[in-house]
C-alpha positions as CSV (number, residue, x, y, z in Angstrom):
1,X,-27.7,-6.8,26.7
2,X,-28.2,-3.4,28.1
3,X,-24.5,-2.0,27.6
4,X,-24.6,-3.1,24.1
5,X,-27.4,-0.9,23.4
6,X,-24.6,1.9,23.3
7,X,-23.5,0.0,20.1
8,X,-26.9,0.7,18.2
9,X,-25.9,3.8,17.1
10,X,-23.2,2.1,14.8
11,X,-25.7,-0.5,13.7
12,X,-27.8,2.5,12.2
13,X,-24.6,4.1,10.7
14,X,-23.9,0.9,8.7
15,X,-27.6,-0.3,8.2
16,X,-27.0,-1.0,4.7
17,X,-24.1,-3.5,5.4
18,X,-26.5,-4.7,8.0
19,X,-29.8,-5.0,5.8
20,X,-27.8,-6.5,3.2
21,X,-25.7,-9.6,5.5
22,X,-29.6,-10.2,6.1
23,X,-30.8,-10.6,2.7
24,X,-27.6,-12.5,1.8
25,X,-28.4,-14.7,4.9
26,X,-31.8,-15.2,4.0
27,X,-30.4,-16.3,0.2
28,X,-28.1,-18.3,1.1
29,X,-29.9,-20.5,3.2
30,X,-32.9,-21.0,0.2
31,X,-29.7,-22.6,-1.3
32,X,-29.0,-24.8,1.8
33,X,-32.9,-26.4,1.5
34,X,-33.1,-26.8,-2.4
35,X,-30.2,-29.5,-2.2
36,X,-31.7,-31.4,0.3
37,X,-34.7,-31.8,-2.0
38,X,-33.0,-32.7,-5.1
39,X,-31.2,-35.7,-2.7
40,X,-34.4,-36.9,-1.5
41,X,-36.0,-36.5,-5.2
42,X,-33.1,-38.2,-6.5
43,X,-32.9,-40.8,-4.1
44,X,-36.7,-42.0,-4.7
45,X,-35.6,-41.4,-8.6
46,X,-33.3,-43.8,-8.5
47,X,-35.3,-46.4,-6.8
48,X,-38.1,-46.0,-8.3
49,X,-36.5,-46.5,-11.6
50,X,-34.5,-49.6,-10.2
51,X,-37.8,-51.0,-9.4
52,X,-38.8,-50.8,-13.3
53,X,-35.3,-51.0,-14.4
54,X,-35.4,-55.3,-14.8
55,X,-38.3,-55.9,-16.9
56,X,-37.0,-53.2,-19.3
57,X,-34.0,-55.0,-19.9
58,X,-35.9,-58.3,-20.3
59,X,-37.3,-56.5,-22.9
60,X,-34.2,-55.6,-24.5
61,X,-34.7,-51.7,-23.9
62,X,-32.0,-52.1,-20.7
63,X,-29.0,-49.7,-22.2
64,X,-31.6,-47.1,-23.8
65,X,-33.2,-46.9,-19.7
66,X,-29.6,-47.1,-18.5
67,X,-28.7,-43.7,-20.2
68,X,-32.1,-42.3,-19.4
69,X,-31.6,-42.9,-15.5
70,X,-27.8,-41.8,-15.7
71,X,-28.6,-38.6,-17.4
72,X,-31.4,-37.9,-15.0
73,X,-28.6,-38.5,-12.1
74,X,-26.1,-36.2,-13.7
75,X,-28.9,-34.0,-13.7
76,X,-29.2,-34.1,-10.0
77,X,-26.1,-33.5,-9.5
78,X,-25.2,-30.8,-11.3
79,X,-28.2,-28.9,-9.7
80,X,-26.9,-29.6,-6.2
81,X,-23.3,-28.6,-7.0
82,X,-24.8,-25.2,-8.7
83,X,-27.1,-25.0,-5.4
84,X,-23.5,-25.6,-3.1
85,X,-21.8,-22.8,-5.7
86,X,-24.3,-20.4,-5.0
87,X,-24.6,-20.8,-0.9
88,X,-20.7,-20.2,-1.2
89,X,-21.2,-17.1,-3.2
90,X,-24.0,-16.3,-0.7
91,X,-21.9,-16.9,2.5
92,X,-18.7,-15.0,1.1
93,X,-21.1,-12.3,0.4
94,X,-22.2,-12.6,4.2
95,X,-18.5,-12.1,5.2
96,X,-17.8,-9.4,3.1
97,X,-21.1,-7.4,4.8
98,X,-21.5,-8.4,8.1
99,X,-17.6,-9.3,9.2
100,X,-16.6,-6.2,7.1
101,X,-19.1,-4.0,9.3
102,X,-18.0,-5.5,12.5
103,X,-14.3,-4.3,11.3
104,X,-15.5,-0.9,10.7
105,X,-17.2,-0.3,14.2
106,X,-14.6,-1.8,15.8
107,X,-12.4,1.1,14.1
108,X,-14.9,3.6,15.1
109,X,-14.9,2.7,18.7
110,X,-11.5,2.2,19.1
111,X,-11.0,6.0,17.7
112,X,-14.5,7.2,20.1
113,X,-12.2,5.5,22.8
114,X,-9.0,6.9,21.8
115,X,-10.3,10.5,21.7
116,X,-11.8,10.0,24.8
117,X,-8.8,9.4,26.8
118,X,-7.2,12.4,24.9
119,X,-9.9,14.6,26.2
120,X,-9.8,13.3,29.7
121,X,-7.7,15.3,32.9
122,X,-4.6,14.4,34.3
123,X,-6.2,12.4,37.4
124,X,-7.9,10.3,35.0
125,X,-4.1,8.7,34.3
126,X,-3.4,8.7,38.1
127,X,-5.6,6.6,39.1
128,X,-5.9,4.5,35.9
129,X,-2.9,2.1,34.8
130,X,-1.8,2.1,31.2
131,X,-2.5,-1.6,31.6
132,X,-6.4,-1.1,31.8
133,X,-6.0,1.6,29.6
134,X,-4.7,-0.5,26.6
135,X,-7.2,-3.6,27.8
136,X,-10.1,-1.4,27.4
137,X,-9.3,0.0,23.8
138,X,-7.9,-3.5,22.3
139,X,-9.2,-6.8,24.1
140,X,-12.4,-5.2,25.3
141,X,-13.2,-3.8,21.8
142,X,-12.0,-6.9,20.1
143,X,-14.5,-8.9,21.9
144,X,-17.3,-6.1,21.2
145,X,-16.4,-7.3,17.8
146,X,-16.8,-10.6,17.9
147,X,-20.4,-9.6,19.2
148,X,-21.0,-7.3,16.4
149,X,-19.2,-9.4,13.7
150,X,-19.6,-13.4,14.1
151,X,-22.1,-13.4,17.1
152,X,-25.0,-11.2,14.7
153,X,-23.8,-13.3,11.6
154,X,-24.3,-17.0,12.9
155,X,-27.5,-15.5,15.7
156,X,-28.7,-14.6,12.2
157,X,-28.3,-17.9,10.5
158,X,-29.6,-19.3,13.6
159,X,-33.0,-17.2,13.6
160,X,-33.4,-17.8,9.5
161,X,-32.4,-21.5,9.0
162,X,-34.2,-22.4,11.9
163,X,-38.0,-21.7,10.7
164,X,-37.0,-22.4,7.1
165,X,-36.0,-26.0,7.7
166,X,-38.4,-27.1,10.5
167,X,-41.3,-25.4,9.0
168,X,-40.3,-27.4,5.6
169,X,-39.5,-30.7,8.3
170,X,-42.3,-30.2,9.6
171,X,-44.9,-29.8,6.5
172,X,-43.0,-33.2,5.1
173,X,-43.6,-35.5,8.2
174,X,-43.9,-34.0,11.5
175,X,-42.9,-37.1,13.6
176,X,-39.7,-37.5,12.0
177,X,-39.0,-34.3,12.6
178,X,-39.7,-34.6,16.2
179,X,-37.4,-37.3,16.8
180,X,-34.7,-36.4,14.6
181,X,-34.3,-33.0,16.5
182,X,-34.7,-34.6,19.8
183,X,-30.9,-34.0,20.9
184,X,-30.1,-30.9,19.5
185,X,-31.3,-29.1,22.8
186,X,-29.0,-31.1,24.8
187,X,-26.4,-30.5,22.2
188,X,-26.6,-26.8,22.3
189,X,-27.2,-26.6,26.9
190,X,-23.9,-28.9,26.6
191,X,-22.0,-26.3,24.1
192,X,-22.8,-23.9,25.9
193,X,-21.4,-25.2,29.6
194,X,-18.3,-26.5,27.7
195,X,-18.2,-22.9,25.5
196,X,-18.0,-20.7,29.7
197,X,-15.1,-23.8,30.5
198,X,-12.9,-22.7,27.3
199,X,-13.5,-18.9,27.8
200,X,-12.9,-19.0,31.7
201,X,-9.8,-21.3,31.2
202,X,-8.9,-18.8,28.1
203,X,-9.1,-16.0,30.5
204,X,-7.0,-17.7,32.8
205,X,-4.2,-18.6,30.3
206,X,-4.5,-14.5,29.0
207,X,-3.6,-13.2,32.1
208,X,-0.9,-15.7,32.8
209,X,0.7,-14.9,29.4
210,X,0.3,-11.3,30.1
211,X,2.2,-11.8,33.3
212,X,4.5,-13.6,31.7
213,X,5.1,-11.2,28.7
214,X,5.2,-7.9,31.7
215,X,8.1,-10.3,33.4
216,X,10.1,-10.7,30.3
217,X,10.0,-7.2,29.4
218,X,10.9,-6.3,32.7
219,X,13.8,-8.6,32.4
220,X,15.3,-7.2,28.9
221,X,14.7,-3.5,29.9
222,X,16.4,-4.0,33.3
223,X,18.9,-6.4,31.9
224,X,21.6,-3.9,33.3
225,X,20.8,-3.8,36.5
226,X,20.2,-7.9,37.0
227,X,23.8,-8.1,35.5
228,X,25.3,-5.6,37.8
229,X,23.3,-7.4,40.7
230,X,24.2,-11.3,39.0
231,X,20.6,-12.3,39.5
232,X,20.5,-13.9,36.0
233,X,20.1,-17.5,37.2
234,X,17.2,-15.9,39.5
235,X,15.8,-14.4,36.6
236,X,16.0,-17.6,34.9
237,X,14.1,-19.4,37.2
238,X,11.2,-17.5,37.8
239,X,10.8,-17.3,34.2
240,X,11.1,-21.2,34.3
241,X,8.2,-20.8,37.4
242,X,6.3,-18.4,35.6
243,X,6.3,-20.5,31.9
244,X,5.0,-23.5,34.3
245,X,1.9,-21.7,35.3
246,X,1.4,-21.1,31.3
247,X,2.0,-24.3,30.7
248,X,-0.5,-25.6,33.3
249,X,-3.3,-23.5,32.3
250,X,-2.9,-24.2,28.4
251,X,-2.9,-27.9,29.2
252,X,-6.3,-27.5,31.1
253,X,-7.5,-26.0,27.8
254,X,-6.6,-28.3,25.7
255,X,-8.6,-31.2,28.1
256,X,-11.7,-28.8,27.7
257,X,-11.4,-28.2,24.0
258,X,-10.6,-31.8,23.2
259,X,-14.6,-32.5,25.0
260,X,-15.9,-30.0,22.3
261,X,-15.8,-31.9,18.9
262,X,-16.5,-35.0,20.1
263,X,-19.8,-33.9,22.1
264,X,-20.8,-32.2,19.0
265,X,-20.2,-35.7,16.9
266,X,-21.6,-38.1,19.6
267,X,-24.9,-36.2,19.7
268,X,-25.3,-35.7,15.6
269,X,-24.5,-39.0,15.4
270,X,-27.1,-40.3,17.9
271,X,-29.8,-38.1,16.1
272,X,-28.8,-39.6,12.8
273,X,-29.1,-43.1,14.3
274,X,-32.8,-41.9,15.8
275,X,-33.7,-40.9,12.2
276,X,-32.7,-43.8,10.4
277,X,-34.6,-46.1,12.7
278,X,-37.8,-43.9,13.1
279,X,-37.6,-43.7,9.1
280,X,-37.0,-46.6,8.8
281,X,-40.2,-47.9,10.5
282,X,-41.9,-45.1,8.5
283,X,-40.3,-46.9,5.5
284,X,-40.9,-50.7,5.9
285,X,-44.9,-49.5,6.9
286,X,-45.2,-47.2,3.4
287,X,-45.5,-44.0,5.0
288,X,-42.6,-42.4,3.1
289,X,-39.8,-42.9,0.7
290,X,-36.2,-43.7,1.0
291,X,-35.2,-40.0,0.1
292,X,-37.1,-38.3,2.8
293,X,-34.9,-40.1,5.6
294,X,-31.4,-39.1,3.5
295,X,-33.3,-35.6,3.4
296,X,-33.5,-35.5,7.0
297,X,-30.1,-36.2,7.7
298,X,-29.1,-33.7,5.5
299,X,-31.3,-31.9,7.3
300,X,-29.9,-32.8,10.8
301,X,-26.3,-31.8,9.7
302,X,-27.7,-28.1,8.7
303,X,-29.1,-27.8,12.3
304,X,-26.4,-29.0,14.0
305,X,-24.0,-25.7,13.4
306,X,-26.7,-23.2,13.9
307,X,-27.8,-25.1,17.1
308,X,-24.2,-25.9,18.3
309,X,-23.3,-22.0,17.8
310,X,-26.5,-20.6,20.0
311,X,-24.3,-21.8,23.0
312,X,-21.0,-20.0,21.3
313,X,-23.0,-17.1,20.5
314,X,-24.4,-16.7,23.8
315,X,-21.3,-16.9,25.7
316,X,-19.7,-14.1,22.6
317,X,-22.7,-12.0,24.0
318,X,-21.9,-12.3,27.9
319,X,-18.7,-11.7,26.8
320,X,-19.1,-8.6,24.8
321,X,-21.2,-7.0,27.5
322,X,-18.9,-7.3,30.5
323,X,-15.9,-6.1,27.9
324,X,-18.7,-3.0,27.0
325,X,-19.4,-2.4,30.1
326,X,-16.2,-1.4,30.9
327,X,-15.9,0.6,27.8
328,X,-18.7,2.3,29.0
329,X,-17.4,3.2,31.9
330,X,-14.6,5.1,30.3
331,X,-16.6,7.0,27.7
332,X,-18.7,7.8,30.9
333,X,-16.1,9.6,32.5
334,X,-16.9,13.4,33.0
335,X,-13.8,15.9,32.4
336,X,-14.2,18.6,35.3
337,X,-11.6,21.2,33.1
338,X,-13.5,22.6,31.0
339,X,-13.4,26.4,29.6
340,X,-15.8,29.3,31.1
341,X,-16.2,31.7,27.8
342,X,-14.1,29.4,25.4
343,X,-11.4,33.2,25.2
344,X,-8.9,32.9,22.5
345,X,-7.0,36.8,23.2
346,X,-3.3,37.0,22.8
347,X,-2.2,36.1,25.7
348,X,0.5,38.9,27.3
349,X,1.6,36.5,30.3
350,X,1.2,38.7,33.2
351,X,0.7,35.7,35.7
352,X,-1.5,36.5,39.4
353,X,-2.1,33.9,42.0
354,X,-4.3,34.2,44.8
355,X,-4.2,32.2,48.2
356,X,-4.0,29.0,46.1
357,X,-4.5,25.6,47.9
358,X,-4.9,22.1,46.1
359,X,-5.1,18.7,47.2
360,X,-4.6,15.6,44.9
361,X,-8.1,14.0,44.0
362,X,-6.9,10.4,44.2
363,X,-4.6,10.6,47.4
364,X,-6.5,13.6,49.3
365,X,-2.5,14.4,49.6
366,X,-2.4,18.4,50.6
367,X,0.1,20.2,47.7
368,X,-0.3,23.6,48.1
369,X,-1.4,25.6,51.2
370,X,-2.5,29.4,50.7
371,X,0.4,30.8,48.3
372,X,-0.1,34.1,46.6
373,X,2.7,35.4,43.9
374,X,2.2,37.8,41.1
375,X,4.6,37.6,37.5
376,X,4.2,40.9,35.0
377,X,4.3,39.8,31.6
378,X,8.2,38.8,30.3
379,X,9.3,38.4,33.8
380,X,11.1,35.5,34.8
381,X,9.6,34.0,38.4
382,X,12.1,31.4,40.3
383,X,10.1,28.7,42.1
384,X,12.7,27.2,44.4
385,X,11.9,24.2,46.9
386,X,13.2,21.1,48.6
387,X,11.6,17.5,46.5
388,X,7.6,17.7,47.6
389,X,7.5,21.2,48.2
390,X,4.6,21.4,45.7
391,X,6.6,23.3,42.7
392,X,5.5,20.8,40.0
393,X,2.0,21.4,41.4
394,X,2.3,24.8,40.4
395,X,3.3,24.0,37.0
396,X,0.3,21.7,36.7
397,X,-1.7,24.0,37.8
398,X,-0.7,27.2,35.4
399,X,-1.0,24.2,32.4
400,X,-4.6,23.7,34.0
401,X,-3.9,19.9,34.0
402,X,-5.9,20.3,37.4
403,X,-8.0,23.3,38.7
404,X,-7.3,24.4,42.2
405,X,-9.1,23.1,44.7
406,X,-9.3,27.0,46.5
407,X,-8.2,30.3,45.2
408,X,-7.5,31.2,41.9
409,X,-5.3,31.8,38.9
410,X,-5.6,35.0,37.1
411,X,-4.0,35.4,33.1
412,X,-3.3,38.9,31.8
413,X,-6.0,39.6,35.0
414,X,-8.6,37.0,33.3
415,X,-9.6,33.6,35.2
416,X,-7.5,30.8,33.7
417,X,-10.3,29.1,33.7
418,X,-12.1,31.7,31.0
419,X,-9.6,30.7,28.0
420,X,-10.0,28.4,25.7
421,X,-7.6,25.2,27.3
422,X,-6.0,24.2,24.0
423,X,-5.3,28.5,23.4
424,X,-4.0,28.4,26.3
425,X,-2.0,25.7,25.8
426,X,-0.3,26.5,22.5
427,X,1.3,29.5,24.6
428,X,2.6,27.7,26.7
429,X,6.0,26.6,26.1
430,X,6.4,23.5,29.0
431,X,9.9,20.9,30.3
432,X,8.8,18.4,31.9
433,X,10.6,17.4,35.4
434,X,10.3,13.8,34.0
435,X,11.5,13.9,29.9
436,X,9.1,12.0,27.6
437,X,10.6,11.9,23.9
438,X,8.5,9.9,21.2
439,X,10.2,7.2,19.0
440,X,10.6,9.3,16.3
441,X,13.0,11.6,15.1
442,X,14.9,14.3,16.8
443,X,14.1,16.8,14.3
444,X,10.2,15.7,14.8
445,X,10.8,15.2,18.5
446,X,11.5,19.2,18.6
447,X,8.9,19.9,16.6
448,X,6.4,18.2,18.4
449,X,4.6,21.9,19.2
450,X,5.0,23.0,15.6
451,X,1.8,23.0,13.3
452,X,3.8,23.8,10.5
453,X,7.2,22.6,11.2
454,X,10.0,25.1,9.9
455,X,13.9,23.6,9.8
456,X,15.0,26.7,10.6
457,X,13.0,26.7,13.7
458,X,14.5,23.3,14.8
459,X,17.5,24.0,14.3
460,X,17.8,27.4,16.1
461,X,15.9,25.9,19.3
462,X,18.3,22.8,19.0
463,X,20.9,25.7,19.4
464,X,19.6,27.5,22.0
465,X,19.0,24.7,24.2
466,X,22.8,23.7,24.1
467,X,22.2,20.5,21.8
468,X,22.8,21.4,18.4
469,X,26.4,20.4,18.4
470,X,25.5,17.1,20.1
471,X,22.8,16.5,16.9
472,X,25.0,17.3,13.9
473,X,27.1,15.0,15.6
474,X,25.3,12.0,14.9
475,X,25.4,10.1,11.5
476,X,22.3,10.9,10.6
477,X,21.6,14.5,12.3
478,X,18.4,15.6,13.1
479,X,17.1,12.4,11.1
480,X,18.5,10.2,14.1
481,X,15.9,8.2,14.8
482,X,15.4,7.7,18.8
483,X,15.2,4.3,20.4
484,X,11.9,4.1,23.4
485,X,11.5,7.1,25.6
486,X,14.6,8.7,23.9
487,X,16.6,6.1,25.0
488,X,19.4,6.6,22.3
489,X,20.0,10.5,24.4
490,X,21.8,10.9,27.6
491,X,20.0,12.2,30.2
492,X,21.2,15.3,29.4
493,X,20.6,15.3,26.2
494,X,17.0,14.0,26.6
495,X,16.4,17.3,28.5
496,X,17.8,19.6,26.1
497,X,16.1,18.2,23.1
498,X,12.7,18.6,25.6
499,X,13.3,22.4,26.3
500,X,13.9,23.1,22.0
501,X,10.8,21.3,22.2
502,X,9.4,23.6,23.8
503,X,11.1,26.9,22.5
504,X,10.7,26.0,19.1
505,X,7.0,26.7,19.4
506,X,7.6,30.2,20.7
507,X,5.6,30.2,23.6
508,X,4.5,33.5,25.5
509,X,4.8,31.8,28.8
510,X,7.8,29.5,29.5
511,X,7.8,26.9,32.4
512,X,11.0,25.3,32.8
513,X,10.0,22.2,35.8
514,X,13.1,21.4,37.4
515,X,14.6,20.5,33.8
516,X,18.3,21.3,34.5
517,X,18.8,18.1,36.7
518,X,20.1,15.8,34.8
519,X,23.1,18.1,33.8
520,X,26.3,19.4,34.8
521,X,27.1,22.7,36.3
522,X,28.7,24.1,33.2
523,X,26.5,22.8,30.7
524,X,23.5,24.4,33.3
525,X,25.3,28.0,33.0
526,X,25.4,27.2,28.8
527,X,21.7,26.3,28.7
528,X,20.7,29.5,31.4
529,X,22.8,31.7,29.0
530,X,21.0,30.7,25.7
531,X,18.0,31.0,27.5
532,X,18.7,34.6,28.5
533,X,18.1,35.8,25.1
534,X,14.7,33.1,24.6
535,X,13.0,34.4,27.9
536,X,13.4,38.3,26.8
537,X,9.8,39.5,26.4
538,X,8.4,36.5,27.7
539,X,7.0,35.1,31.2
540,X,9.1,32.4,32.3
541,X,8.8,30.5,35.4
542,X,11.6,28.2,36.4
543,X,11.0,25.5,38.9
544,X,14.2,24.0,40.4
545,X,15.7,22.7,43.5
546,X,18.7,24.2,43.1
547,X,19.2,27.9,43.5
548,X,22.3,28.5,40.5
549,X,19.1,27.2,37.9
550,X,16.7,30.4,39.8
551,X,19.8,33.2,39.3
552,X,18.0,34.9,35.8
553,X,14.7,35.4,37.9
554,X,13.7,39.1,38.9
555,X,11.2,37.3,41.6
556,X,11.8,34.3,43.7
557,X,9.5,32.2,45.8
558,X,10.6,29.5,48.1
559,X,8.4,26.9,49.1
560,X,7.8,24.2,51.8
561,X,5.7,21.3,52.4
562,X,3.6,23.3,50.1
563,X,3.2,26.7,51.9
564,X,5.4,30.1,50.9
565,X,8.1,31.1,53.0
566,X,9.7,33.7,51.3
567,X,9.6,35.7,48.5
568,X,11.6,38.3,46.8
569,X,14.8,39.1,44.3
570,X,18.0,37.2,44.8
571,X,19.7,40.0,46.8
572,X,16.8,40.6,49.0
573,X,16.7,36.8,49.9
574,X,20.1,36.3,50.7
575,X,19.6,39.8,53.1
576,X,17.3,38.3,54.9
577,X,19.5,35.3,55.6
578,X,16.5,32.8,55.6
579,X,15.9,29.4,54.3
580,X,16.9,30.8,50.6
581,X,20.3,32.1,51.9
582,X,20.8,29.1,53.4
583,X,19.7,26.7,50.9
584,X,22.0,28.6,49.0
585,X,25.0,28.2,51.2
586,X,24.9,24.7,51.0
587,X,24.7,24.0,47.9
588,X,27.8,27.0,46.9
589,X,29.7,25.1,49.7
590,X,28.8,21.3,48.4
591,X,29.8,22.7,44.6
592,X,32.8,23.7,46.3
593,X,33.9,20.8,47.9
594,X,33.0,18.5,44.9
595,X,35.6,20.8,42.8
596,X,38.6,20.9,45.6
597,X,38.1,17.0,45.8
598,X,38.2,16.4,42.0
């Protein structure tokens, strides 16, 4: 129970849905005793009155006694219905307390979880999959829930009907009550050892669903490549494998579940039979009326739920406290970047680095080695490098998605790590190597950095990132609504609707992260052009394997295996007639060639 302490906190916050599912409980249950009472007062109505019932007729009184009795009965019954009414009221009232503060808490955790992960570092997501990511804040907290929701409600009922019934058992004839409850321990061990075989073999089938459901997704969103390939009738087949293994594993289930309402039955019924006999006795020897053993039965079949559930309840709990335990583990997690004196200056965008080093925290993998570069504010730096040079390290590193593991990184001659991260942020102005676009629309899409979102604004980034004509083209415009990942956009297209994303915000730094890729050489030169006029007065940094995308830089680095080689302007590189000029070289004669071939 230990991890579910962490829940307590919520159970104060809605106390009074809390306090009240109790009193409603305890209400409702009154109502569950009363009509057991009324059947066993009835019961020994009716017999007493059959008992006296003859000789009144002999004496010609019979139909004047006959109405007497019936109205007596109707009576009855009309009590117990009103007493079945009101537990109904009682228990929807229960629902509408206790399973309506389970929803609530599960809404507040699932948002304590969400903001979480949102506050967390970048090497949180490294070395966590988006798999266990989404378990954690949906099937763990949905079992939570089921601890907080139906687990407290029927542990409730459990701990109130309980004494109310066998105290009341008890004070009627205590050796009835013995006997009669004599299985109900076995009945609740044996729920319980049948309750772990349905939620291991549940488990089981979850997992093999969720393998199946990865596979077909897999399948659909590669459909083009297993067409191209013709491995249909493979695919085919090991989905046919894979929907056995389901298959299997529900069948199991359904053996174990199909143990479950006949255990419960067999051992109610044997306690019945062990009632009706020791009452019986109790009967035949004078020691009590007909209506106590039909009370007792009654009484039996209120236990039987309450008793069957403790084994269902405690397995919710084990449950519920492995799923919070890994919750826990997650809103344990300690984010390292974190802000010195909280700043929130203009930022200017002079940019110094000092013999910076960094090594991945997950891999140990060595990305940077001792570079040192200074950028005055509205500069443009060139960050060229062959694929694992370290470039995009650099960019992560200037966003402070990591702090460096030696040296430092100086902002208008302040630590980075002084500002405030999300001020720093906002001026920043970032293109991803790898594009992300939401499913949304492209007019939202580029106004993702926007707090107040400006058409204007979208629509002249959209232009100077060399898409505009390519939006108006569409049916829709910027209203076009983008499939998963951008998926309706070309490559190139996806990267020119990510850098408007990021010029429509206006940053004061600019880090363009080998965005130019994914498009052709004269779409390149269109995009570098437009952003001749964006980068004026602002720092830019553009990261690139190719030397063409580094041209509009007044100060070049080139980097290797993550150490600097060189540094210096374009002219001053190609002088030296180093691994710039020759980078360079190759890639003017390999543009070349492509264009004599074509």
């Amino acid at each position: 129970m230990r991890p579910l302490w962490r829940l307590n906190k919520y159970l104060y916050k809605y106390k009074g849905l809390l306090l009240l599912g109790i009193f409603f409980t305890v209400i409702s249950n009154i109502f569950v005793i009363i009509p057991a009472q009324l059947v066993r007062l009835a019961i020994d109505y009716v017999v007493e009155s059959f008992s006296i019932f003859k000789p009144i007729q002999l004496g010609g009184m019979g139909e004047e006694a006959q109405e007497i009795f019936l109205k007596f009965v109707f009576i009855f019954g009309l009590l117990i219905l009103v007493m079945a009414l009101l537990r109904g009221f009682f228990l929807f009232l229960i629902r509408q307390t206790i399973i309506i503060m389970s929803r609530r808490v599960e809404y507040d955790l699932k948002n304590e979880i969400f903001e979480k992960y949102q506050s967390l570092p970048l090497s949180f997501y490294r070395k966590n999959s988006t798999g266990d990511l989404m378990a954690r804040i949906t099937e763990d907290v949905s079992r939570v829930r089921m601890y907080l929701g139906p687990a407290i409600m029927y542990g409730m009922n459990l701990l109130i009907l309980f004494p109310l019934v066998i105290s009341y058992m008890i004070s009627v004839n205590p050796e009835l009550t013995l006997y009669s409850l004599l299985p109900l321990p076995v009945l609740s061990v044996s729920i319980y050892f049948v309750n772990n075989l349905i939620n291991e073999r549940s488990e089981k089938i979850q997992r093999s669903l969720s393998g199946l459901s990865t596979y077909v997704q897999e399948a659909f969103s590669g459909i083009r490549v297993l067409k191209a390939f013709v491995r249909e009738n493979d695919s085919v087949r090991d989905f046919a494998t894979a929907s056995e293994d389901y298959k299997e594993k529900s069948i199991r289930l359904t053996k174990v579940n199909a143990l479950f309402f006949p255990l419960i039955m067999a051992l109610v019924g044997i306690s019945t039979i062990i009632t009706v006999y020791i009452g019986g006795l109790q009967v035949i020897n004078g020691e009590i009326g007909y209506g106590v053993i039909a009370e007792f039965i009654l009484y039996v079949n209120m236990l039987t739920w309450p008793v069957t559930s403790l084994g269902w309840v405690t397995s919710i709990v084990q449950r519920a406290a492995a799923s919070q335990t890994r919750i826990n583990e997650f809103l344990d997690e300690k984010n390292d970047i974190r802000s010195t004196e909280n700043l929130e200056i203009p930022v200017k965008g002079k940019i110094t680095v000092k013999d910076l080093s960094f090594d991945y925290p997950d891999t140990g993998v060595k990305a940077l080695k001792n570079v040192s570069f200074e950028i005055g504010a509205g500069k443009t730096l060139g960050i060229i490098g062959t694929t694992g040079s370290g470039k995009s390290t650099i960019a992560n590193l200037l966003m402070r998605m990591y702090d460096p593991s030696s040296g430092e990184i100086l902002i208008d001659d302040r630590p980075i790590q002084s500002f405030d991260i999300s001020h720093l942020r906002k001026n920043i102005g970032f293109v991803p190597q790898d594009v992300f676009l939401f499913s949304d629309t492209i007019g939202n899409n580029i106004a993702f950095g926007i707090d107040h979102p400006d058409k204007a604004i979208i629509e002249q980034a959209a232009k100077d990132a060399d898409v505009y004509n390519n939006i108006v083209d569409f049916t829709k415009g910027f209203d076009t609504m983008l499939g998963e990942r951008g998926i309706t956009l070309s490559g190139g297209q996806k990267q020119r609707v990510s850098i408007a994303r990021a010029i429509a915000k206006e940053p004061q730094i600019l880090i363009l992260d080998d965005c130019l890729s994914a498009v052709d050489t004269k779409t390149e030169n269109a995009i570098l052009n437009a952003l001749k006029k964006i980068m004026k007065d602002r720092t830019s940094v553009i990261i690139s394997h190719r030397v063409s995308s580094a041209k509009l830089a007044d100060h070049i680095i080139v980097l290797d295996d993550g150490e600097l080689i060189e540094q210096g302007t374009h002219e001053t590189l190609m002088e030296k007639r180093g691994a710039y000029a020759e980078l360079y070289e190759k890639q003017t004669q390999a543009g070349e060639s492509i264009e004599s071939d074509i």
